[in-house]
C-alpha positions as CSV (number, residue, x, y, z in Angstrom):
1,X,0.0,0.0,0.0
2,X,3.3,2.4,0.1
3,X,2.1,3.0,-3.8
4,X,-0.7,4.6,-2.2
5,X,0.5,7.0,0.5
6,X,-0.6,9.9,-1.2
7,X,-4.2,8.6,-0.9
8,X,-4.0,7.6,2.5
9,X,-2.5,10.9,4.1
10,X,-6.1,12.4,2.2
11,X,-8.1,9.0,3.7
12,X,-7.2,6.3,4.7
13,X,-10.0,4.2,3.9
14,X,-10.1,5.7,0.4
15,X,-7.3,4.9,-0.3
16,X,-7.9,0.9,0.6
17,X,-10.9,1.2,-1.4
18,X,-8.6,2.4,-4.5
19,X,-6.5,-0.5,-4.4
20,X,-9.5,-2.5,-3.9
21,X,-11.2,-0.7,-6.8
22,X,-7.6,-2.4,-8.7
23,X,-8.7,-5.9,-8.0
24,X,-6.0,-6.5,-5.4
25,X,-6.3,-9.5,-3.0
26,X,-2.9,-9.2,-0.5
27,X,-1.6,-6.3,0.9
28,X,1.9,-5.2,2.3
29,X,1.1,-2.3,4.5
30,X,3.4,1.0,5.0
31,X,1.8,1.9,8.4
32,X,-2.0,2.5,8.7
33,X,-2.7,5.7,8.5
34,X,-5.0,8.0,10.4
35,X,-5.9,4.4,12.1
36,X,-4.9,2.3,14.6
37,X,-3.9,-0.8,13.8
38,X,-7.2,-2.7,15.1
39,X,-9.3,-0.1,13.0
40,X,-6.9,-0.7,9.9
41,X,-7.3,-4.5,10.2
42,X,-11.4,-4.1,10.7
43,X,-10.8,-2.2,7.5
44,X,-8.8,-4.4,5.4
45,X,-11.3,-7.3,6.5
46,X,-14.2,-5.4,5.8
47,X,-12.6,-5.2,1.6
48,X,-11.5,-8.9,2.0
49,X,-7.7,-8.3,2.1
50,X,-5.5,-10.6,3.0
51,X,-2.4,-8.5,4.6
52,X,0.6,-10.0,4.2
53,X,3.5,-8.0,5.2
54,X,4.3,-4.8,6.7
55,X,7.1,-2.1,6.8
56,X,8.0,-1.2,10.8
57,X,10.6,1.4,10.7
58,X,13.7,0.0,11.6
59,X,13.5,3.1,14.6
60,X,10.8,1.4,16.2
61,X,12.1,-2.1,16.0
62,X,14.8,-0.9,17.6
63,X,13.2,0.5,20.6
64,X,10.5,-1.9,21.3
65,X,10.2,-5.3,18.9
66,X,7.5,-6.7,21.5
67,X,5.0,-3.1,19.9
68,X,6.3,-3.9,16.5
69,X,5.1,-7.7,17.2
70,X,2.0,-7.0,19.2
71,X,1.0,-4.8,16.1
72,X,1.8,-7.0,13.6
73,X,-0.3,-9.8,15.1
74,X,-3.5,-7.4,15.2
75,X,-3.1,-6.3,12.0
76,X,-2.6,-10.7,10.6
77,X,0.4,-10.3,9.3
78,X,3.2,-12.9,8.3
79,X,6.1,-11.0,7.4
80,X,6.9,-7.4,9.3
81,X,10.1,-5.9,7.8
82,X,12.2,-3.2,7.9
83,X,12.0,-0.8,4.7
84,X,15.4,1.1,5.2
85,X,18.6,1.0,7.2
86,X,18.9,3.7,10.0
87,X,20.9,6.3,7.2
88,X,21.1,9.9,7.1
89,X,23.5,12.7,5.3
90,X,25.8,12.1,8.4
91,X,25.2,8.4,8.9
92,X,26.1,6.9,5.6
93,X,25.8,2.8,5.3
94,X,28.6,1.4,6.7
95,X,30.7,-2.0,7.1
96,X,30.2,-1.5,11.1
97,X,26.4,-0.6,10.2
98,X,26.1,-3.5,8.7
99,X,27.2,-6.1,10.9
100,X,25.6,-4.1,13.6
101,X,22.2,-4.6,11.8
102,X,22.8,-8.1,11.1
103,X,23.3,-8.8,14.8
104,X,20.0,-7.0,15.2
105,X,18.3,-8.6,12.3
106,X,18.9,-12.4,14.2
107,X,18.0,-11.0,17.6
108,X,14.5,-9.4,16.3
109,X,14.2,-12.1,13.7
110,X,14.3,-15.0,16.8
111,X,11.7,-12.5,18.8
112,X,9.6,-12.7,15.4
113,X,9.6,-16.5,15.3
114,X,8.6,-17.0,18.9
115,X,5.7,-14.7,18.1
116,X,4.7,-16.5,15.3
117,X,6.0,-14.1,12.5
118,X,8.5,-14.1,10.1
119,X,10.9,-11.0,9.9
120,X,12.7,-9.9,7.2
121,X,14.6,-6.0,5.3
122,X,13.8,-4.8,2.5
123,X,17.0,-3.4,0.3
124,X,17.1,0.0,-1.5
125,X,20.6,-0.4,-3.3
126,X,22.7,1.1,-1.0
127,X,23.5,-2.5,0.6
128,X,25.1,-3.3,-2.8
129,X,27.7,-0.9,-2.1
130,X,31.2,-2.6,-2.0
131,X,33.0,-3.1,1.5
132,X,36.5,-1.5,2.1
133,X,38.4,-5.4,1.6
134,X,37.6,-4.9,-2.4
135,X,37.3,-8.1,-3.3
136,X,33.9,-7.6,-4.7
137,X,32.2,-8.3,-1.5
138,X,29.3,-6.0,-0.8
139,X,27.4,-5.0,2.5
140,X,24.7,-6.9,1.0
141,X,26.9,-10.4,1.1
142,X,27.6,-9.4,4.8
143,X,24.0,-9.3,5.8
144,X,23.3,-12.2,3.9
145,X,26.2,-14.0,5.6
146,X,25.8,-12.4,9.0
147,X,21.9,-13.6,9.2
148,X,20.8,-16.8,10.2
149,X,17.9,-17.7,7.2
150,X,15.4,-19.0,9.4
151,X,15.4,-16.1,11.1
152,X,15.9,-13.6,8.2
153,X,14.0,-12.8,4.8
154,X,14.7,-10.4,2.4
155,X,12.3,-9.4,0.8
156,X,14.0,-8.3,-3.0
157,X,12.9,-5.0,-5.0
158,X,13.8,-5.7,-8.4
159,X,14.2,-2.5,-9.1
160,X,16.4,-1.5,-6.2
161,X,18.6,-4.5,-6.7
162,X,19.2,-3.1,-10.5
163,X,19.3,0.3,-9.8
164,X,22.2,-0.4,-8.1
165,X,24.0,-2.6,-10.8
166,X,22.9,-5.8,-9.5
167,X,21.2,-8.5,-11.2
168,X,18.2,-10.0,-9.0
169,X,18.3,-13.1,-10.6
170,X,21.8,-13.7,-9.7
171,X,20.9,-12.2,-6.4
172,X,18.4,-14.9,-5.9
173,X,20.4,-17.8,-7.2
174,X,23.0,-17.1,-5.0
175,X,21.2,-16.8,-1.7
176,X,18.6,-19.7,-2.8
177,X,15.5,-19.2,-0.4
178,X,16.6,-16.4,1.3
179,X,14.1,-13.9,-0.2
């Protein structure tokens, strides 16, 4: 439903009954709007959605996962996943970041699974940057590594992945069942 933020900051409900209007089925949520997360999943029932998987901010993981969880379960989710590393013009994505997030991702990821959820990130092409060793090694390949894969999705953009020189494909076949 992130395709449709623009519609939900004018209504929220309008907005989930454009997509419905589109003939979608499952949803992956970007927050809820001007609702709580028990009025968002009344909402999404009341159109027949099944939602699937949700973007937390990866802010809010980090200060409570058991909120992140607890809403997740209200709203029937499977997957809740972090859209973006914690960046900003003085934070760039680091080496240190990334194993620093990894460690995080299998902590979160084992609170997810005893909840009942699967957790997983979802890359925007800055992971694909290349670590300081230069052997071709990305910080992509270190979170992949770094991440246990019952713990850990990732859930691939195709575009992101290409945007940033990589092929997805490749991407896929080389991290079999971990997206």
């Amino acid at each position: 439903l992130y395709s449709l933020r623009a519609q939900t900051k004018e209504s929220t409900t309008g907005a989930l009954d454009l997509a419905k209007s589109y003939g979608v089925k499952e949803v992956e949520l970007a927050g809820t709007g001007s609702l709580t997360p028990e009025k968002f999943a009344e909402e999404l029932k009341a159109r027949g959605f099944v939602p699937v998987a949700g973007h937390f901010g990866y802010a809010l993981f980090d200060k409570d996962v058991a909120a992140v969880i607890r809403d997740a379960k209200t709203l029937g989710l499977t997957y809740a996943i972090i859209p973006y590393p914690p960046v900003s013009k003085d934070k760039p994505f680091t080496e240190e970041m990334a194993h620093s997030m990894a460690k995080k991702f299998n902590e979160w990821g084992t609170a997810c699974k005893q909840a009942g959820l699967r957790f997983g990130y979802h890359p925007h092409g800055l992971e694909f940057k290349p670590t300081a060793a230069g052997n071709g090694e990305t910080m992509f390949d270190i979170l992949m590594r770094e991440t246990k894969a019952e713990l850990v999705t990732y859930e691939m953009d195709v575009y992101w992945a290409f945007y940033a020189g990589q092929d997805p494909v490749d991407l896929m076949k080389r991290y079999p069942g971990r997206t």
